[in-house]
N, C-alpha and C positions, 0 to 999 in steps of 0.2 A: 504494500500500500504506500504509494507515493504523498509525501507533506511537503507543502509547499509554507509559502507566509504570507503577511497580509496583503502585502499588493499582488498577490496571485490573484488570493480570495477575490480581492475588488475586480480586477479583469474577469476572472471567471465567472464571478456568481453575481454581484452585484452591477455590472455596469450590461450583465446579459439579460437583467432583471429577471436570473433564478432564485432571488434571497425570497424564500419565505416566512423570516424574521422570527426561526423559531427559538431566537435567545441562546441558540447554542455556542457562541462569537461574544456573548455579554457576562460582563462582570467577570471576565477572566485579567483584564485588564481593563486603563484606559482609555481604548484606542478608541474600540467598538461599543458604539450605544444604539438602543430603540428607544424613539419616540412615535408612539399611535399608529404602530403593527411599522414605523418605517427603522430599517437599519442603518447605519452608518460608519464611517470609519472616521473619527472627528481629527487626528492627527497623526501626521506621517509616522510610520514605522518601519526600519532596516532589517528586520529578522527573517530570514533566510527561509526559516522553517517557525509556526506556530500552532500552540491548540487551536487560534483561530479557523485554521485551514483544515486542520487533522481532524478536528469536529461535525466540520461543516457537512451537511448531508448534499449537499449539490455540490461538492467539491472531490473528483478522484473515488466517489463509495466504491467499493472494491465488494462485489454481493458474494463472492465466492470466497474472497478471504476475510471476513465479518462472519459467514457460517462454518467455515471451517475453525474459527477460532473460538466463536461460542457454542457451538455445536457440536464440532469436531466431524462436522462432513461437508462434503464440498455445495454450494449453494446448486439445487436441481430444478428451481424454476415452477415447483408446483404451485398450484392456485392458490393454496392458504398458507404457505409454508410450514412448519414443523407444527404438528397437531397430535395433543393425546387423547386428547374427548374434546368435542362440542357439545353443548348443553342448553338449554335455557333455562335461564335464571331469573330472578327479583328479589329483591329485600326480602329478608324475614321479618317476625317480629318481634324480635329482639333488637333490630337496627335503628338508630336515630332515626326516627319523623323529623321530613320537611321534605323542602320542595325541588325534590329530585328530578332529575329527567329520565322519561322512560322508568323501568323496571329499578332505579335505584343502586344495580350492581356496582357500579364504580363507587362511589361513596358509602358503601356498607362494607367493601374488601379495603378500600383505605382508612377509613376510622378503626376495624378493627386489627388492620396490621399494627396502629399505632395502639391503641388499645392494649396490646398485646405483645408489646417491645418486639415484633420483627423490623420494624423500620424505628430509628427515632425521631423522623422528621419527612415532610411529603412538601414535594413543587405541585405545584394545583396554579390553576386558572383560575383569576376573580374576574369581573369585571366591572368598569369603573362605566358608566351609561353605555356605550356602545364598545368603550376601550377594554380589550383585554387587558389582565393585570399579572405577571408572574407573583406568586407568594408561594412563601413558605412556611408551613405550620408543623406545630409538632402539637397540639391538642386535638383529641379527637372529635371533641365537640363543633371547631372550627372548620372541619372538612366541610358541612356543609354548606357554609357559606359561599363554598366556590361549585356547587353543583350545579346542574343543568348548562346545555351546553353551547356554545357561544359564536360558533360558524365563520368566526374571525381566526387569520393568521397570527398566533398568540405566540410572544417569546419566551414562556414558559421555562423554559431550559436555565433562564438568568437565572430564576430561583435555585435549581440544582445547583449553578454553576457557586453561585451565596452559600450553600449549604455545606459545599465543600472547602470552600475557601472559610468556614466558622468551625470548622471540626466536627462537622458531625459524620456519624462513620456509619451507615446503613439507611440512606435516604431514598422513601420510594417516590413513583414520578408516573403522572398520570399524564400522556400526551399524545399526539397525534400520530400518525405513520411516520414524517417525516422527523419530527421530534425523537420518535421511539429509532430509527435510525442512526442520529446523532449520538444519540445514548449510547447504543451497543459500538460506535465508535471510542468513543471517551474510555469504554470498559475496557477497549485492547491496549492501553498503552501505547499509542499509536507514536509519543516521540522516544519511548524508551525511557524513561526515567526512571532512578534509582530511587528504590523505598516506593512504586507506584503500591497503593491498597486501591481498588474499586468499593467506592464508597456509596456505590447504588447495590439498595436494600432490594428494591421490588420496581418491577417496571408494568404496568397497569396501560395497555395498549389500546385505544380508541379505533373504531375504522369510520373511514374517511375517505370521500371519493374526491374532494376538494373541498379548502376554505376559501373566504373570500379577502379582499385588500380593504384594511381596514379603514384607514381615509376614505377611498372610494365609497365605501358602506354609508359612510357619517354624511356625503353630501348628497347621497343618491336620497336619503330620509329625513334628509334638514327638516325637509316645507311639509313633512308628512305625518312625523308624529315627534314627540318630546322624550327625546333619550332618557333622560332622566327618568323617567316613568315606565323603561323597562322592565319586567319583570319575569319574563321566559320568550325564550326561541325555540321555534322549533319548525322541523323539514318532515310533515308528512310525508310518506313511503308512495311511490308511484299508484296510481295516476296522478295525485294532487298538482305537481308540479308548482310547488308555492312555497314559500318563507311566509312562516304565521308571527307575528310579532305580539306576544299580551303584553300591553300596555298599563292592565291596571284599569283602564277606561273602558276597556275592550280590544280586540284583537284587530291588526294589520296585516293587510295579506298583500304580500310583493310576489309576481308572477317569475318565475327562475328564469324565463328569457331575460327579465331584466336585473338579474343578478348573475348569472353566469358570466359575462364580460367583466365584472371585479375581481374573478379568479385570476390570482397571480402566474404568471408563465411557468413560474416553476412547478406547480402546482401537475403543470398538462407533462411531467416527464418524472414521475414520480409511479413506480412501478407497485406499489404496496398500501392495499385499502384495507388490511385487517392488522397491523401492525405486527409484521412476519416477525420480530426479537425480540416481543412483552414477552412475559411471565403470562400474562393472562391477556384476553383482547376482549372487549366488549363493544356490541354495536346495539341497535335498536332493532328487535324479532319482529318481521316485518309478520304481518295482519293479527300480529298482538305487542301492540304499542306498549302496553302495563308491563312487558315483559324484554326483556335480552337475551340475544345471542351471546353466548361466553365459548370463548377459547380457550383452551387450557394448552397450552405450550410446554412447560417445563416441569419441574417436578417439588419447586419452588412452587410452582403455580397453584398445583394440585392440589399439595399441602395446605397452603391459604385456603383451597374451595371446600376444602371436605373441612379444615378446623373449623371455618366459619358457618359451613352446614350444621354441623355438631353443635354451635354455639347460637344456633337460632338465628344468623344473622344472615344467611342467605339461604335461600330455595332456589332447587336448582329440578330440572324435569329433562327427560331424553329430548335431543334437537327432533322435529319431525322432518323425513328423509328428502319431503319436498323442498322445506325452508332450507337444508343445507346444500340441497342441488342449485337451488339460485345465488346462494352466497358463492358457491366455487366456482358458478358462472361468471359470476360480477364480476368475481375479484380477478379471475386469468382477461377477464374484456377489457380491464384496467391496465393490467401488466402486459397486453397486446400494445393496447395506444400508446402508454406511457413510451415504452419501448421504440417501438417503431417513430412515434415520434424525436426521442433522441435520435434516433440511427441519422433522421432526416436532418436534424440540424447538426449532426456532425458532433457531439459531445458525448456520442456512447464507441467507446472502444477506442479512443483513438490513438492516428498510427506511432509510432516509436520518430515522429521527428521532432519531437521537444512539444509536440500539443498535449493540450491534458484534457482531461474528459468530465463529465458531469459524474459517469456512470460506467462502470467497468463489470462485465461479463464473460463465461467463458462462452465462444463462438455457437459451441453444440446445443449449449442448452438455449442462447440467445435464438437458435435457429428452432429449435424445437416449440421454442413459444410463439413465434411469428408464425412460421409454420400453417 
């Protein structure tokens, strides 16, 4: 896996406008900051090689040496990638009440990781009226505060990045695909450092077919409704084809034709809609909204799903064979586009003349997924 530094980073990912601003670049220093989902690099820097670049999910991902190193097998390009069980799940009763989205499973497997000293501290998503906010909590009562979910490019990762840079040594992190990406970079030691510990406790994977640009968002709804008075989002499952906004006052309904152009570019080359390196993946079980799709990936994961079943805090029910046939459609229809659209722009695989690539694959499996 090639690392580069920050003026890479700025060529490659920022000035191609692939930074999807997931925080992974912030508070590692002061080079890199976000404001209002936007990234920056505020002052020149000479380093050769940085976490900036080595983090970066649009910079060099290397899919076959990221599974190989957390896996210990070479990345094969399947639809969901590594999977022990799919299930469907929802809070139990034993979980904080409030105001969750969907079936509640993300905020009932992270309040009781903390609960429960697996993690001492979790990066969550707040948001501030329409601005996404990275935090970091270590009370379990305060997970809820950042529940339901937020459809903006959220820099999330700064919080991890806080968490490590405060000493905390088992930090889980609930984030998007390309966020969960970044992460399992961080974990390989990617400059080599002496005395590296991986100081991520639990990684809680969202799926995600795109977010959108969060300026963009703010002036497309100036004259429509009052941010401030947000109070949930959410993306009915097809046909709706709508962004539902409650207000509070009542609900706002934006047609996705006129939100799909605030999806950020990088967004359309991004191969991974179940977040293929969590611990666990959660999405919304499409024709039971009350309820989630859950991933179980690792053995770390498992563990979390069955102690928390035991402890009343999640219910979980077999996936039905149909709802898993459309998710493993989705998600290879995802990994087709994303894909083939890098090839087109030139940023997947490229050649050995000093170019560098968004996205690195081996040929066979890249063929087999186009295919």
């Amino acid at each position: 896996m090639e690392v580069f530094g920050p003026n890479e980073l700025v060529e490659d990912v920022l000035k191609r406008d692939f930074c999807i601003g997931c925080g992974a670049c912030v508070n590692l220093c002061p080079y890199f900051k976000s404001y209002h989902g936007k990234t920056a690099m505020l002052f020149p820097c000479t380093l050769t090689q940085g976490q900036c670049f080595a983090y970066c999910p649009k910079a060099e991902f290397d899919l076959d040496a990221v599974s190989s190193s957390l896996l210990g097998q070479p990345y094969d390009g399947s639809d969901l990638g590594s999977v022990l069980e799919v299930l469907a799940s929802r809070a139990g009763e034993k979980a904080q009440a409030g105001p969750v989205q969907a079936g509640g499973t993300v905020s009932a497997l992270m309040s009781f990781a903390l609960k429960t000293g697996r993690i001492d501290a979790a990066a969550l998503t707040d948001r501030e009226d329409l601005i996404p906010v990275p935090r970091l909590v270590t009370d379990p009562e305060e997970v809820l505060k950042c529940a339901s979910s937020k459809f903006t490019a959220a820099p999330t990762l700064a919080a991890l990045n806080q968490g490590r840079r405060d000493g905390f040594k088992s930090v889980g992190v609930v984030g998007t695909p390309c966020q969960v990406m970044a992460v399992a970079q961080m974990r390989l030691n990617p400059l080599d450092k002496e005395g590296f510990t991986d100081a991520v406790g639990l990684v809680v994977g969202l799926f995600c077919t795109w977010a959108v640009d969060t300026r963009k968002l703010t002036a497309l709804l100036a004259d429509r409704l009052d941010a401030s008075g947000i109070r949930k989002m959410d993306m009915p499952p097809p046909p709706s084809e709508l962004l539902v906004i409650d207000t509070g006052q009542g609900k706002v309904e934006i047609p996705l034709d006129e939100i799909r152009p605030l999806v950020p570019t990088g967004c359309q080359i991004c191969p991974d809609m179940t977040s293929e390196w969590a611990d666990v993946s959660v999405g919304v079980m499409e024709g039971k909204p009350e309820w989630n799709t859950l991933i179980v990936r690792t053995d770390k994961g498992r563990e979390l799903v069955e102690e928390a079943s035991k402890a009343g805090v999640l219910v979980t029910e077999p996936m039905p064979e149909k709802n898993l046939s459309q998710l493993r459609t989705a998600s290879m229809n995802k990994k087709k586009r994303a894909l083939a659209r890098a090839k087109d722009r030139r940023v997947l695989n490229a050649d050995d003349d000093g170019s560098r690539s968004a996205l690195r694959i081996q040929d066979e499996v890249l063929n087999k997924i186009l295919e």
